[in-house]
TIROLUM-861830 format. One line per 5 residues: number of its first residue (from 1); their letters; for each residue x negated, y negated, z of C-alpha. Coordinates in pm, 1 decimal, padded with zeros to 6 digits. Each point is the difference from the previous one (the first is absolute). Layout:
NUM = a = X,Y,Z; ... .
***
This chain:
1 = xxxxx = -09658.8,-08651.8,11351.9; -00112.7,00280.2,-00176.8; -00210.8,00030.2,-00318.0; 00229.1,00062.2,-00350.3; -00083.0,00334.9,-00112.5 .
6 = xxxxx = -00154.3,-00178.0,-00337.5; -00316.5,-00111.2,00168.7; -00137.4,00349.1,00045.6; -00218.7,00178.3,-00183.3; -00164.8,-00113.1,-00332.0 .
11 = xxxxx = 00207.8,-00184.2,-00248.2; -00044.3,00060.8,-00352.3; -00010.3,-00208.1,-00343.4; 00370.3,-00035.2,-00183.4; -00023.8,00036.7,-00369.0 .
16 = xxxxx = 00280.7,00067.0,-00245.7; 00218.1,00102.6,00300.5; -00267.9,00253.3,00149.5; -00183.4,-00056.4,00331.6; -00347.9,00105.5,-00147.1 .
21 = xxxxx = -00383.0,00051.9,00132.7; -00240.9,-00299.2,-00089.5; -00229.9,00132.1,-00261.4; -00307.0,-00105.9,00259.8; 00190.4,00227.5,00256.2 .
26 = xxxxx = -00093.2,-00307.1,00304.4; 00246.0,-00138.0,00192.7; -00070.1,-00303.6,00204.6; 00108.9,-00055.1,00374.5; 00330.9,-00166.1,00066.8 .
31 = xxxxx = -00090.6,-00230.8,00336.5; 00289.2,-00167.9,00245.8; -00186.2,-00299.3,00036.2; 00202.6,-00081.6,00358.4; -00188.0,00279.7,00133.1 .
36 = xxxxx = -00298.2,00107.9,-00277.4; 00129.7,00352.1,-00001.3; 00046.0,00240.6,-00285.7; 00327.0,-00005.0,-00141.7; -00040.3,00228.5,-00264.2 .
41 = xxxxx = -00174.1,00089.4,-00333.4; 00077.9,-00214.6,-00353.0; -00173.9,00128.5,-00333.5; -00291.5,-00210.9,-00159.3; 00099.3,00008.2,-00327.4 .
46 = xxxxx = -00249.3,-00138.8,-00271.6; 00002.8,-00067.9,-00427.5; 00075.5,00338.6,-00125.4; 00314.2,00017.8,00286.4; 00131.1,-00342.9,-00182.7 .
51 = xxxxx = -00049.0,00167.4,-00314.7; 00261.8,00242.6,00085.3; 00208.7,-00230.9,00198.3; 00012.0,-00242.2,-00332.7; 00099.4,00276.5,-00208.1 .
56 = xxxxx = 00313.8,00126.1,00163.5; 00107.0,-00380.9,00019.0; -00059.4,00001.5,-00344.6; 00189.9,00302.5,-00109.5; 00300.6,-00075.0,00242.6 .
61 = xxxxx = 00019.4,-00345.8,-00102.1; 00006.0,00173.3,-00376.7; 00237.0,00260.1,00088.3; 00324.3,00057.3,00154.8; -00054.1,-00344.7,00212.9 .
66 = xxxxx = 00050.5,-00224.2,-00312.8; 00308.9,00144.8,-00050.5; 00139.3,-00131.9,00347.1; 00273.6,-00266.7,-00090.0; 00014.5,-00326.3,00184.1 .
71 = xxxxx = 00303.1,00136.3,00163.2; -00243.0,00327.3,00146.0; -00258.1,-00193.5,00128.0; 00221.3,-00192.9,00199.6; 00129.8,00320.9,00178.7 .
76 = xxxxx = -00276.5,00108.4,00008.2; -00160.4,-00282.5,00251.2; 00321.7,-00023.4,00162.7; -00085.8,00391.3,00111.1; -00355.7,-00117.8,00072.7 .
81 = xxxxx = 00153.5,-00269.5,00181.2; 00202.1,00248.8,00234.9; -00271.4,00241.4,00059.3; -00260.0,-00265.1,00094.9; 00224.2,-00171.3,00215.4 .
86 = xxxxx = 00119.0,00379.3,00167.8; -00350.5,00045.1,00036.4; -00097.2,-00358.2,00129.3; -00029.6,00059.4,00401.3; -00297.0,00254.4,-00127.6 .
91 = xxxxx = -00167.7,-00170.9,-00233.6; -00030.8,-00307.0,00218.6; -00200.0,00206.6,00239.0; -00245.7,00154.4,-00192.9; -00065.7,-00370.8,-00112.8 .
96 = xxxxx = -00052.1,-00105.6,00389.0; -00249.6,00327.0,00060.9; -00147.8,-00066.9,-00341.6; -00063.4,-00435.4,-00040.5; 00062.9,-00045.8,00320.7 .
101 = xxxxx = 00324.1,-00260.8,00005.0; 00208.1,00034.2,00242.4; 00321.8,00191.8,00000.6; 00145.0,-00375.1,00004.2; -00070.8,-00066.0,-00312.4 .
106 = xxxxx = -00025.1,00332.8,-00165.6; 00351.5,00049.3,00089.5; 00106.5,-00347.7,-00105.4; -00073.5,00087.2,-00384.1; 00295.1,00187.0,-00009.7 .
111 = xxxxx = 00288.1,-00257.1,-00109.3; -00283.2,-00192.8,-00228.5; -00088.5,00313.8,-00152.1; 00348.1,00115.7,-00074.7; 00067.5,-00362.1,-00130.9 .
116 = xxxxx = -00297.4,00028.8,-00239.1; 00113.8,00383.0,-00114.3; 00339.8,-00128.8,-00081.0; -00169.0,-00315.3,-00156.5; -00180.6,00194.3,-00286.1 .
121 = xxxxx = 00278.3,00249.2,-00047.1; 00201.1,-00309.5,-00091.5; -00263.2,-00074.7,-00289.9; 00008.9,00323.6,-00186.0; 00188.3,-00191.8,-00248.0 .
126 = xxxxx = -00327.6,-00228.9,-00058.8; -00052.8,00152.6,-00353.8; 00328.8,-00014.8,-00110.8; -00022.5,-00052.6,-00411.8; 00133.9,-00345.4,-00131.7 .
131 = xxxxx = 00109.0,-00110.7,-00334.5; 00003.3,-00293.5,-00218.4; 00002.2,-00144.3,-00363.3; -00307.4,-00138.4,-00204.7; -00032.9,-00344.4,-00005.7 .
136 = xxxxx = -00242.7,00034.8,-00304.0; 00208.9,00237.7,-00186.2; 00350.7,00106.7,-00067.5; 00073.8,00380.9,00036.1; -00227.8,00045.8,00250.0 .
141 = xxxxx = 00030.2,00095.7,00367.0; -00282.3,00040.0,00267.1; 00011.3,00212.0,00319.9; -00193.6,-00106.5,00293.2; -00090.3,00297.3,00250.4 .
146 = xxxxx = -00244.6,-00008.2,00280.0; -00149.0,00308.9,00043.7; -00176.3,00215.3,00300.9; -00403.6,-00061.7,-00049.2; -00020.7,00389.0,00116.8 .
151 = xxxxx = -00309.5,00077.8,00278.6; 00004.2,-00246.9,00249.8; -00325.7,00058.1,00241.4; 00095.5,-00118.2,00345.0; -00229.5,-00106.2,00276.7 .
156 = xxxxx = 00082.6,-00064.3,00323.1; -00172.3,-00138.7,00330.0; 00012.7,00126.3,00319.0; 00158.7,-00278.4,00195.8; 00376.2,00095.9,-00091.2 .
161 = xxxxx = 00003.3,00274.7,-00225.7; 00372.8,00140.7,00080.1; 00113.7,-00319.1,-00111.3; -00315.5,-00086.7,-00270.9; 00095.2,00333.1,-00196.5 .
166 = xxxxx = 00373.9,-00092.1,-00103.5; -00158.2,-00321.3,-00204.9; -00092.6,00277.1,-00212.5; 00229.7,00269.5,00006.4; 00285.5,-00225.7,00022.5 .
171 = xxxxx = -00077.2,-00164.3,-00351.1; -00116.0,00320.3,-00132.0; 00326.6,00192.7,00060.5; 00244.9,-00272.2,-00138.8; -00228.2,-00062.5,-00368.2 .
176 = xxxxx = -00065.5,00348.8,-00026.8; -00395.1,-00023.6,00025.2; -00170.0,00288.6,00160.2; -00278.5,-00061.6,00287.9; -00324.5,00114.4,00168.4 .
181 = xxxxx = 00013.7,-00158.6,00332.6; -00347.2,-00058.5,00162.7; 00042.3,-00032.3,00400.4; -00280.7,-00151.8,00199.9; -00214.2,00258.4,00172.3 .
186 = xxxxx = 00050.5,-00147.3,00352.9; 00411.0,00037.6,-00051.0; 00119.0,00211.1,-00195.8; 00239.0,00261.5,00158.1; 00302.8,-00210.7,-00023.0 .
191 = xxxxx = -00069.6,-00017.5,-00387.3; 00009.7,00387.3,-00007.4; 00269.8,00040.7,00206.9; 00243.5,-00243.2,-00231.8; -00092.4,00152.7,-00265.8 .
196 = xxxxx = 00095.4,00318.8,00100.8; 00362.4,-00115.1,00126.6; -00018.0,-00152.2,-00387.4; -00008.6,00338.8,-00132.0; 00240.6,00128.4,00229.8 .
201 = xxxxx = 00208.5,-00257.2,-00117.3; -00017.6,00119.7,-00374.8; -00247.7,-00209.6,-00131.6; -00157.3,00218.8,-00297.5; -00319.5,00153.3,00025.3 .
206 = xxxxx = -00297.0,-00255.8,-00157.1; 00218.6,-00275.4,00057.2; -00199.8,-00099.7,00323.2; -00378.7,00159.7,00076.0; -00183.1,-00129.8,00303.3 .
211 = xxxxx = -00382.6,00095.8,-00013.5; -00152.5,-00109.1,00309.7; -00359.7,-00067.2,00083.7; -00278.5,-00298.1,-00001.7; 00038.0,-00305.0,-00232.6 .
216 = xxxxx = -00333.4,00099.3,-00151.0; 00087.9,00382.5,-00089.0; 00371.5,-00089.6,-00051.0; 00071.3,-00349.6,-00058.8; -00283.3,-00085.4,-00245.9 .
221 = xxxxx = 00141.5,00324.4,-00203.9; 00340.0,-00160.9,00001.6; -00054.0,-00316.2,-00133.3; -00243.4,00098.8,-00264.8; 00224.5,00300.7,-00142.2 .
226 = xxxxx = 00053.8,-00080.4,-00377.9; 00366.8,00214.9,00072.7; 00118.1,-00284.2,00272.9; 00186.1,-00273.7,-00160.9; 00039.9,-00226.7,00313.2 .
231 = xxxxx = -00147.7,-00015.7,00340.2; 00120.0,-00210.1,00272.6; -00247.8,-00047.2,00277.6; 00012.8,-00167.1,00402.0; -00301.7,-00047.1,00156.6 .
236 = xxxxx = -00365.2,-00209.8,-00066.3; -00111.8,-00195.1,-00251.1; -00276.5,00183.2,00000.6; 00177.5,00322.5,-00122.3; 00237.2,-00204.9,-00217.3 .
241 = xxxxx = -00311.3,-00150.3,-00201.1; -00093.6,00392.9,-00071.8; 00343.7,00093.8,-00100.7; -00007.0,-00299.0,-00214.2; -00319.9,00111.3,-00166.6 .
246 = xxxxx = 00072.9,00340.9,-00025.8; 00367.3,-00073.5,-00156.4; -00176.2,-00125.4,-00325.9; -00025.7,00345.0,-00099.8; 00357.6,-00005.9,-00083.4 .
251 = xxxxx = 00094.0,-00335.3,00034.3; 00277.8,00155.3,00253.3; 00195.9,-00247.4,00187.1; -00075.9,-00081.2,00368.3; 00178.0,-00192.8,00314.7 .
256 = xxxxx = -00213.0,-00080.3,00231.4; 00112.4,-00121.3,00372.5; -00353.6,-00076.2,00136.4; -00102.8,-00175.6,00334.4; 00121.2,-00307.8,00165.9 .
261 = xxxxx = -00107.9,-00254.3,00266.2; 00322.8,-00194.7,00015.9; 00053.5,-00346.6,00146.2; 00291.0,-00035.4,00229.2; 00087.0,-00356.4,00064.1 .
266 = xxxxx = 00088.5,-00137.8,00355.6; 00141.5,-00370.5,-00044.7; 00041.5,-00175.0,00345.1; 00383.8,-00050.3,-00066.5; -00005.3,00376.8,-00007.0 .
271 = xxxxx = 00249.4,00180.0,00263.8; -00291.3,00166.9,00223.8; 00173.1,00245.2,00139.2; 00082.0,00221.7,-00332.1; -00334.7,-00162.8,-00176.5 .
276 = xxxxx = -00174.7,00193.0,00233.5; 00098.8,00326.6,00036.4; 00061.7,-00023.3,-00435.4; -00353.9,-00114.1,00014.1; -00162.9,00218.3,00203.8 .
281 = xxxxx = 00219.3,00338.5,-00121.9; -00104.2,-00114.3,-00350.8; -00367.3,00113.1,00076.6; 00035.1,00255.2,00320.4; 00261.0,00189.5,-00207.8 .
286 = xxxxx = -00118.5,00386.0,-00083.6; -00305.9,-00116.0,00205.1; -00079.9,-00237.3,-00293.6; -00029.1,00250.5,-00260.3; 00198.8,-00202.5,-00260.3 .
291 = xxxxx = -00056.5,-00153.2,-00349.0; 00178.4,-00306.0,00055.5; -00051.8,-00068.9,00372.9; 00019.3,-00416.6,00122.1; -00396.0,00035.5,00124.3 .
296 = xxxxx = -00033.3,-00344.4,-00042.7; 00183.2,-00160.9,00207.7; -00000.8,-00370.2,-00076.5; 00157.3,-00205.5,00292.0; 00058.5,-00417.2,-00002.6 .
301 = xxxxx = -00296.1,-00125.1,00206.9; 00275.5,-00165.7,00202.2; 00121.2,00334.9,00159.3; -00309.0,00260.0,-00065.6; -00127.6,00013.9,00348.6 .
306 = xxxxx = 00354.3,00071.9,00120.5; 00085.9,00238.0,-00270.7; -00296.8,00174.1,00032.7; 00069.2,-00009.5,00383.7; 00312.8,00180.8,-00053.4 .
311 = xxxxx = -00095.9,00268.2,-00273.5; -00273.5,00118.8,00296.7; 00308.0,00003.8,00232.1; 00198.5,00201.3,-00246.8; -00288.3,00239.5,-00075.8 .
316 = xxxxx = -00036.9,00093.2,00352.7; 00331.8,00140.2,-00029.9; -00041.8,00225.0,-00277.4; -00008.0,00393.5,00065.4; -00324.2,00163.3,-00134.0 .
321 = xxxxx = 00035.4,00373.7,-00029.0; 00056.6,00304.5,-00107.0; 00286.7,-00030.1,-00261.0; 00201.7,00238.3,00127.2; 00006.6,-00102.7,00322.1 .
326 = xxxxx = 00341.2,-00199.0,00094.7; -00011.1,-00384.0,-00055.0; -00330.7,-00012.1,-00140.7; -00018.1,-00286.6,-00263.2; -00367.2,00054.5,-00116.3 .
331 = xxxxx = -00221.4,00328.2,-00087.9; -00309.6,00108.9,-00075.3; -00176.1,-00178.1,-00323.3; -00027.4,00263.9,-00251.0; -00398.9,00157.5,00034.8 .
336 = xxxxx = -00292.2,-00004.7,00190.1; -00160.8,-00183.4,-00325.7; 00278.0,-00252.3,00045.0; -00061.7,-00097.5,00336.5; -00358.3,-00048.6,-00072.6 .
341 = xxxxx = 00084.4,-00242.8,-00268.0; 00278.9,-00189.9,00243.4; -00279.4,-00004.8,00237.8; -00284.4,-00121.5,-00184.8; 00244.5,-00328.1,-00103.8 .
346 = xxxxx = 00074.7,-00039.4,00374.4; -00390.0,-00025.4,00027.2; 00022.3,-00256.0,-00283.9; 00259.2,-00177.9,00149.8; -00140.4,-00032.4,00360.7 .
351 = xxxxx = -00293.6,-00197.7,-00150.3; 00220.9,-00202.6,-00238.7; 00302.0,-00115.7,00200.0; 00169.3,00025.9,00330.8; 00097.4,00330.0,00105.8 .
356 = xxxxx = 00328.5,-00073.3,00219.2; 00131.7,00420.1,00011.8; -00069.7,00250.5,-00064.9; -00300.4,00157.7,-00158.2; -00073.2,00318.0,00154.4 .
361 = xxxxx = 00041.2,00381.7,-00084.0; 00285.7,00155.6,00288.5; -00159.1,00238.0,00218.7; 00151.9,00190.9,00257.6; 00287.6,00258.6,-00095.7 .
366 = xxxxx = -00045.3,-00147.0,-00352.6; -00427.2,00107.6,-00032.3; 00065.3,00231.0,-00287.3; 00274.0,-00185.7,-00215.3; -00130.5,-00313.5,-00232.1 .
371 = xxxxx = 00156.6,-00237.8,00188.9; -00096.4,-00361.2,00030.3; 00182.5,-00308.3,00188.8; 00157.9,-00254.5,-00217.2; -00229.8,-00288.5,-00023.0 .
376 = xxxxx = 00010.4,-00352.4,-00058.4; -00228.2,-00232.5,-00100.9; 00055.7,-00386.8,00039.4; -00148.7,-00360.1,-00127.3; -00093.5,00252.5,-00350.8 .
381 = xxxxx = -00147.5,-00192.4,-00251.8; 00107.1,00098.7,-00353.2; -00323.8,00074.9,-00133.9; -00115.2,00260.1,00286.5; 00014.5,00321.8,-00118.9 .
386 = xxxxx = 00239.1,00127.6,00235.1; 00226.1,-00236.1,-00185.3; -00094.2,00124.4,-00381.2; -00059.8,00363.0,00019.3; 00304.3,00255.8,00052.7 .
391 = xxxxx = -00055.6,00155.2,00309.3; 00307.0,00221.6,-00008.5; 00043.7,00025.2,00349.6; 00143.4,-00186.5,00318.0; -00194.5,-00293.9,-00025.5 .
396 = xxxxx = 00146.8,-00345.9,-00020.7; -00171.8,-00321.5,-00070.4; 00153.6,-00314.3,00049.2; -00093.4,-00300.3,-00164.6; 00099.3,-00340.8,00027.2 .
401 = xxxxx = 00157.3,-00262.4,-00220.4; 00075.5,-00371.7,-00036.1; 00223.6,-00062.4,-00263.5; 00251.6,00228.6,-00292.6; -00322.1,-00073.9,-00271.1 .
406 = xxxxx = -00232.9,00113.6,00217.1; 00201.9,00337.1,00101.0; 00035.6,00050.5,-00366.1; -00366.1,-00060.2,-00095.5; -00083.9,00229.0,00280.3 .
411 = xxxxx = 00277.0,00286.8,-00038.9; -00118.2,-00019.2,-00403.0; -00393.0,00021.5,00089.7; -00007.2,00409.2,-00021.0; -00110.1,00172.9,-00304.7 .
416 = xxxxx = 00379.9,00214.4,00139.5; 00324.6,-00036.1,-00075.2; 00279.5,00263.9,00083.4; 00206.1,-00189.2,00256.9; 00044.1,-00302.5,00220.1 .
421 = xxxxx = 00209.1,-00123.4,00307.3; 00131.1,-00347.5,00117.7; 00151.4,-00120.9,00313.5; 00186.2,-00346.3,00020.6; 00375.9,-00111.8,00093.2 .
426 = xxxxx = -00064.8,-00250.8,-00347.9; 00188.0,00093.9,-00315.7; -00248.6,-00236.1,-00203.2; -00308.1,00171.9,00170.7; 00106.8,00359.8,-00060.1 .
431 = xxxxx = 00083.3,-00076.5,-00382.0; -00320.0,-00186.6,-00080.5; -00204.2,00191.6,00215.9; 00113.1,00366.7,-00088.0; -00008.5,-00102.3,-00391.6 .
436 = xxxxx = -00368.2,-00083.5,00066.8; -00098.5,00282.5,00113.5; -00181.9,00203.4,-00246.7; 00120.9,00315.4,00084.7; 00217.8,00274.8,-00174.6 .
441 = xxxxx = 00239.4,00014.9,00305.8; 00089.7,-00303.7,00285.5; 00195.7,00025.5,00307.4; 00164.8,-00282.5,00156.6; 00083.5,-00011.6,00411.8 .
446 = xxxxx = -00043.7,00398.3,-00042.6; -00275.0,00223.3,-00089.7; -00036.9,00372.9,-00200.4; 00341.9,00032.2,-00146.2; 00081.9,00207.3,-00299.2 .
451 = xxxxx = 00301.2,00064.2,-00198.0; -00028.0,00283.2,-00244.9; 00187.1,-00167.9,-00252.1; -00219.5,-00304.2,00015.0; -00310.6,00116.0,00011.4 .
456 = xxxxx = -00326.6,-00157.6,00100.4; -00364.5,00007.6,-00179.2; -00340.1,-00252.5,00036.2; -00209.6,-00227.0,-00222.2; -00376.6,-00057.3,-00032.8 .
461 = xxxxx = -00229.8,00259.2,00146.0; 00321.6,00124.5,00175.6; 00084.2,00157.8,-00342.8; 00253.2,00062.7,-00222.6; 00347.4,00185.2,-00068.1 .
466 = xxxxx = 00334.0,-00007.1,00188.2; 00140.1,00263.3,00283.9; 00376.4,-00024.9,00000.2; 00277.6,-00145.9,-00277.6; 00046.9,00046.5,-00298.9 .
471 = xxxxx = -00365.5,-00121.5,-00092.8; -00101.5,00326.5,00130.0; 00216.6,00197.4,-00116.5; -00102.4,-00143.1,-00370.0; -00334.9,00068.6,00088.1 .
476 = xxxxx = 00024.0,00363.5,-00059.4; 00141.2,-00093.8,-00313.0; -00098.8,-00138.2,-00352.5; 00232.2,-00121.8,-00266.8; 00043.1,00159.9,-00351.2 .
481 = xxxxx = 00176.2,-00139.7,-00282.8; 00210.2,00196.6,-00269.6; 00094.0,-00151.4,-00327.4; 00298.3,00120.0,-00204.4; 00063.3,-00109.9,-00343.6 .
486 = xx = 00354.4,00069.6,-00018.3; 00062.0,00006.2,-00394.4 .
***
């Protein structure tokens, strides 16, 4: 399979529709983390880069952009649509060689992504005006608009960012905001790359700038820039307490989809056979790289030794490899820095709990990727810290139960709260159960789906804002009122 001709060479900054040199004139290595080769070259951007990138979002989204009717948007990401989707076989490649998921899933994007483009290009229409009469006065009329905020900031982690990006753009391109899209350092040539098919498209110059480059050059630049009227943000709450802090400057808006450790709940009248595989995917997924994976498993005391039984069984047939290779269902975790930190909760969890797979870094043909064998940890007690503290990773811990008020007293005892599973064949059990769940999203006999047009968001330290529907959409959005005395 060979190498798109995009990951060559050294890729540059895009700003107002010009692939540019970072001020700092650094670039920053590009590493396949299945093998811990150079891919290629990305810029380090830093402050005065953002400068530039803010100002030809500002002057496009001042410019010929507001001018764009509803009805030219809509083409517009209809065009986008096409061109992405042209483009897709590519694009899910360089996000294998560059995160490290395999072609599996990479490639399985495609009919959610085109779902989601077609989803926002049906909201163009979002700030459509409306009309109506005083109630406190005759001869008077009000219109009610909602209106584009203007520079959305964008950042983006690196555990998805072909799909992570379009919560941005998407919204961006239907209101008629402009944005400056921040990619994570460790992933961000499939950022570049869409962006550049965006242009091609005929999205106009300024309307989308992607400055790449560390969160501490680039990121803290972003959210502190007096010209940025929104920034939406995925990744710690760390970071997210910073961007917080530094959007005071401004008072810009902010959505923040921060971490997770989410309780998925195994009741022993659960079917087994799809509880398990659900259970287990919903952690092992993109080698456990995800916001709102089930890490806590929760299982009915009644059936925890054989559950956790079977998820061992099931693990052991899960292919670990190199993303591209055929069949493979797991890659590489994302750095060498994050398979230390998988690795030093492994320690944490050997002395805590009972290791029953799992647990060790893959050797062999595998010695220079990041890879690590999905692990499972049984008998966890909810306090361990293996049980509290996001390990984003492929590490399970399952935890036992008695009764639906103790599940719920343990699912709720996490300082999280972005999503949450439950397993049971009882109507009563998933209602009650899924309700009291303090989560912004809850699956029931399933786990991880999205519909664009829904949406999904979290609660607590999880944080706040909505991906998806018209909530979203609104977000980019802020209403003005226009009295009219008609006399």
């Amino acid at each position: 399979m060979s190498t798109p001709t995009f990951v060559q060479g050294a890729k540059k900054l895009l700003i107002g529709g010009q692939w540019v040199e970072p001020g700092s004139g650094q670039y920053i290595d590009a590493i396949n983390p299945a093998t811990g080769e150079r891919l290629c070259q990305i810029a380090r951007g830093d402050a005065p880069d953002v400068d530039r990138a803010v100002a030809a979002a500002r002057r496009a989204f001042e410019g010929p952009w507001s001018r764009f009717t509803a009805h030219e948007r809509r083409k517009l990401l209809l065009r986008v649509h096409d061109v992405i989707l042209d483009n897709f076989d590519e694009l899910a490649l360089i996000e294998t060689l560059d995160m490290g998921a395999p072609l599996a899933r990479t490639r399985g994007y495609k009919e959610w992504l085109s779902q989601l483009l077609q989803f926002y290009a049906s909201q163009t229409g979002a700030g459509t005006v409306t009309a109506s009469p005083l109630s406190i006065a005759p001869n008077f009329t009000a219109l009610k608009h909602l209106m584009p905020v203007g520079v959305v900031g964008g950042i983006i982690p690196w555990n998805g960012p072909l799909m992570g990006l379009w919560w941005i753009y998407g919204p961006a391109l239907a209101t008629g905001c402009t944005a400056v899209l921040k990619p994570a350092e460790d992933a961000s040539l499939s950022s570049l790359r869409v962006s550049e098919l965006m242009m091609e498209a005929g999205v106009p110059d300024g309307v989308i700038n992607v400055v790449t480059g560390y969160g501490k050059d680039v990121g803290e630049a972003l959210a502190g820039h007096m010209g940025v009227d929104r920034v939406a943000f995925t990744g710690s709450v760390g970071t997210a307490q910073a961007i917080v802090r530094a959007s005071a400057g401004n008072l810009k808006r902010l959505q923040l989809e921060l971490g997770g450790k989410s309780p998925d709940i195994v009741f022993a009248d659960a079917d087994l056979d799809k509880a398990v595989p659900g259970a287990s995917m919903g952690v092992f997924t993109n080698t456990g790289q995800v916001c709102v994976a089930g890490t806590r498993i929760l299982v009915q005391r009644a059936v925890h030794d054989e559950f956790a039984q079977r998820m061992v069984a099931f693990a052991k047939t899960i292919k670990i490899g190199d993303g591209r290779e055929p069949g493979t269902q797991i890659g590489p975790l994302i750095s060498q820095r994050q398979l230390e930190r998988v690795m030093h909760y492994v320690d944490i969890g050997g002395k805590e709990a009972e290791l029953v797979h799992g647990g060790r870094r893959l050797g062999g043909e595998l010695t220079n990727g990041f890879f690590v064998e999905p692990t499972v940890f049984a008998n966890v007690r909810n306090n361990m810290t293996i049980a509290q503290e996001e390990i984003f990773g492929p590490v399970a811990s399952v935890i036992p139960f008695d009764s639906a008020e103790d599940a719920l007293q343990l699912a709720n005892d996490t300082p999280y709260g972005l999503a949450g599973g439950v397993w049971t064949r009882d109507l009563s059990t998933a209602h009650k159960v899924s309700q009291g769940i303090r989560s912004g999203t809850v699956w029931v006999n399933c786990y991880g789906v999205i519909d664009p047009a829904v949406g999904f968001g979290g609660t607590k330290m999880s944080g706040y804002g909505w991906k998806g529907g018209k909530e979203h959409v609104e977000s980019f959005l802020y209403p003005k009122a226009t009295y009219i005395n008609l006399d």
